[in-house]
C-alpha positions in Angstrom: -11.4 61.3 -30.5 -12.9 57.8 -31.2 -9.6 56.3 -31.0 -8.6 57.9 -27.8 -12.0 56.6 -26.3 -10.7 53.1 -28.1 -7.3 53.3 -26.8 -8.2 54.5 -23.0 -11.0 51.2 -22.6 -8.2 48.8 -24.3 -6.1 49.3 -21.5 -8.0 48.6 -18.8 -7.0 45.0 -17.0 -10.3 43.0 -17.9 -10.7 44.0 -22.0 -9.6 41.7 -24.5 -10.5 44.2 -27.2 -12.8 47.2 -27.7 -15.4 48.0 -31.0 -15.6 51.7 -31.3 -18.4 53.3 -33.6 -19.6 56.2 -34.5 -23.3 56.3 -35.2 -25.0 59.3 -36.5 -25.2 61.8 -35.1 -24.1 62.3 -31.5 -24.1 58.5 -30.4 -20.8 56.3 -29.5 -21.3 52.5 -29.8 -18.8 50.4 -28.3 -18.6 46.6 -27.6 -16.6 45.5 -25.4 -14.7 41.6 -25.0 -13.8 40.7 -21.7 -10.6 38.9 -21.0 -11.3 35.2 -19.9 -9.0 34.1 -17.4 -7.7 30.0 -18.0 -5.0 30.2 -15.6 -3.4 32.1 -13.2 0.5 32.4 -13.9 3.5 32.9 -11.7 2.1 34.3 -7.9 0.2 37.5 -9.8 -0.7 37.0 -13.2 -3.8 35.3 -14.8 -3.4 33.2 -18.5 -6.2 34.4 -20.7 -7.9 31.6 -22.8 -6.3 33.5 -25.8 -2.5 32.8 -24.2 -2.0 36.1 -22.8 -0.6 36.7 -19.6 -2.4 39.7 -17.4 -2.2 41.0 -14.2 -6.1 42.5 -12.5 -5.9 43.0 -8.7 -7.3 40.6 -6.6 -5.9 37.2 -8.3 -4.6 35.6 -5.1 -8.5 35.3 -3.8 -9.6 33.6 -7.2 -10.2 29.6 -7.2 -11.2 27.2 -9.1 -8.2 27.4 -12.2 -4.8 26.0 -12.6 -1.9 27.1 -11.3 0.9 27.6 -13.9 4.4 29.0 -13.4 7.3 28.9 -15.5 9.8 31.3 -17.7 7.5 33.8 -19.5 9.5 32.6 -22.5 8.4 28.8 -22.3 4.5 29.9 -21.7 3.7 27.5 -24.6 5.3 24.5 -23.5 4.0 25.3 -19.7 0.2 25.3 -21.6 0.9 22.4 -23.6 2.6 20.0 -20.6 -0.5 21.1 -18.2 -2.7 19.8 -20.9 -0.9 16.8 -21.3 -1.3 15.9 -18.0 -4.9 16.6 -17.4 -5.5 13.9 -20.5 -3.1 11.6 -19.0 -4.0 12.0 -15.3 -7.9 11.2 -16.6 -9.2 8.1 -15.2 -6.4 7.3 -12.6 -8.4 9.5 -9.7 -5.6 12.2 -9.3 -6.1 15.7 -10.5 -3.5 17.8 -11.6 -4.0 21.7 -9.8 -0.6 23.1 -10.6 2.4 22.6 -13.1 5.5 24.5 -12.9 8.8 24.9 -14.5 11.6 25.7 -13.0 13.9 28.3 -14.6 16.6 25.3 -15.2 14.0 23.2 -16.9 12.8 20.7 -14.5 9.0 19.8 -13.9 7.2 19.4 -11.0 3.3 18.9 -10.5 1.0 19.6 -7.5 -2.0 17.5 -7.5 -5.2 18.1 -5.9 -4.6 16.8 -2.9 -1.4 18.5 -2.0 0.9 15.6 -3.1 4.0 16.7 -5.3 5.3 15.1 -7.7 8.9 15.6 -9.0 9.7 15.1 -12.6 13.4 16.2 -13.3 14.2 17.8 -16.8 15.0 14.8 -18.4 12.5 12.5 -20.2 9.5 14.3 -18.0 6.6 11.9 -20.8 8.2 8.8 -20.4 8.7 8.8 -16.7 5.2 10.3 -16.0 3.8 7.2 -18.2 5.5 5.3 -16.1 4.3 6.3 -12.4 0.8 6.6 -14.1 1.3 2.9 -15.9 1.6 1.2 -12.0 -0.6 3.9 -10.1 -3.7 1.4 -10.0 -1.6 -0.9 -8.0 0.4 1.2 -5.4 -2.8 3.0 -4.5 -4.9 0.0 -4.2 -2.3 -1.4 -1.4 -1.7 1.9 0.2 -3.0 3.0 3.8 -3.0 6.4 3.9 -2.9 9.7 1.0 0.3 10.1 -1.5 2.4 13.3 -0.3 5.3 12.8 -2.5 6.6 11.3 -5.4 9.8 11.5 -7.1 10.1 10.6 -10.5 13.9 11.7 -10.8 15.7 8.4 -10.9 16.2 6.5 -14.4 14.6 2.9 -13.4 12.2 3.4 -11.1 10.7 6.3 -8.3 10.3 6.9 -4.7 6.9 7.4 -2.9 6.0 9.0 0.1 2.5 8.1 1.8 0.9 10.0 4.9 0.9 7.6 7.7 -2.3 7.0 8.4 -5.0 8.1 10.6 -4.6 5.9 14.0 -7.8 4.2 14.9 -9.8 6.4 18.0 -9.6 4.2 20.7 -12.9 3.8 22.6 -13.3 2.8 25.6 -14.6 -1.4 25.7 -18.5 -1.5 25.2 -20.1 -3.0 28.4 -21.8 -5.7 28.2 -24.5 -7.7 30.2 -23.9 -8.0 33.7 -23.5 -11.6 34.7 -26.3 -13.1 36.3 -26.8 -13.5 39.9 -24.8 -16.7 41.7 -27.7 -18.5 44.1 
């Protein structure tokens, strides 16, 4: 009976894990760990701090954590590139909000402000580095918000920037009114 009562509260979508005692005589102790969401995974599934994937209804209105997606087989390496680039995006004024990868291996990253950024499959470190080594510069001469960035080619990238915001024109202030001729 105390393992059916176990067994029935294990199950549902927020418990981690379940204590059951009995205590003498008629009383039932139980503690109860609830699962702490890290991540949510895929478009219905939350990433527990402990690694596991869950689903709870209601994850598409939650905010606030990263958005992972990948082969349920390559969880690890989806964790461990997401935490990469939170370390190396540190300090350079981007935020990384989502990682994926694709089921033929290639990365792509959505940053906080909407932008993506392609990867590719091959050499994904080394050509990160490498957008994040001139980043400094290109956004200190740009005009208007990164949308895109493609970090697909072997020497170099392509950027795309938001044109930017054209001035308001206002109409000409007035100014004194000549003085009168005599």
């Amino acid at each position: 009976q105390l393992a059916e009562v176990q067994k029935a509260i294990s199950e549902l979508p927020w418990v981690e894990r379940v204590e059951a005692r009995k205590q003498w005589p008629d009383t039932l102790l139980l503690t109860v760990y609830e699962r702490q969401p890290f991540a949510r995974w895929g478009d219905s599934r939350l990433l527990s701090r402990t690694g596991e994937l869950f689903e709870v209804p209601g994850t598409d209105a939650m905010q606030g954590m990263p958005q992972l997606a990948g082969p349920d087989e390559r969880l690890a390496d989806v964790i461990a590139f997401h935490a990469e680039c939170v370390r190396e995006f540190s300090g350079s004024g981007l935020s990384v909000r989502a990682v994926e990868l694709s089921a033929r291996g290639s990365w792509s990253l959505t940053l906080s402000s909407g932008a993506l950024i392609e990867i590719g499959r091959v050499d994904a470190h080394a050509r990160l580095q490498r957008f994040l080594d001139v980043w400094p510069k290109l956004a200190a001469g740009s005009d208007g918000p990164l949308v895109y960035v493609d970090l697909r080619y072997e020497n170099g990238f392509a950027l795309r920037w938001a044109l930017p915001e054209p001035p308001l024109s206002t109409p000409p202030m007035p100014g004194p009114e000549p003085a009168p001729q005599v």
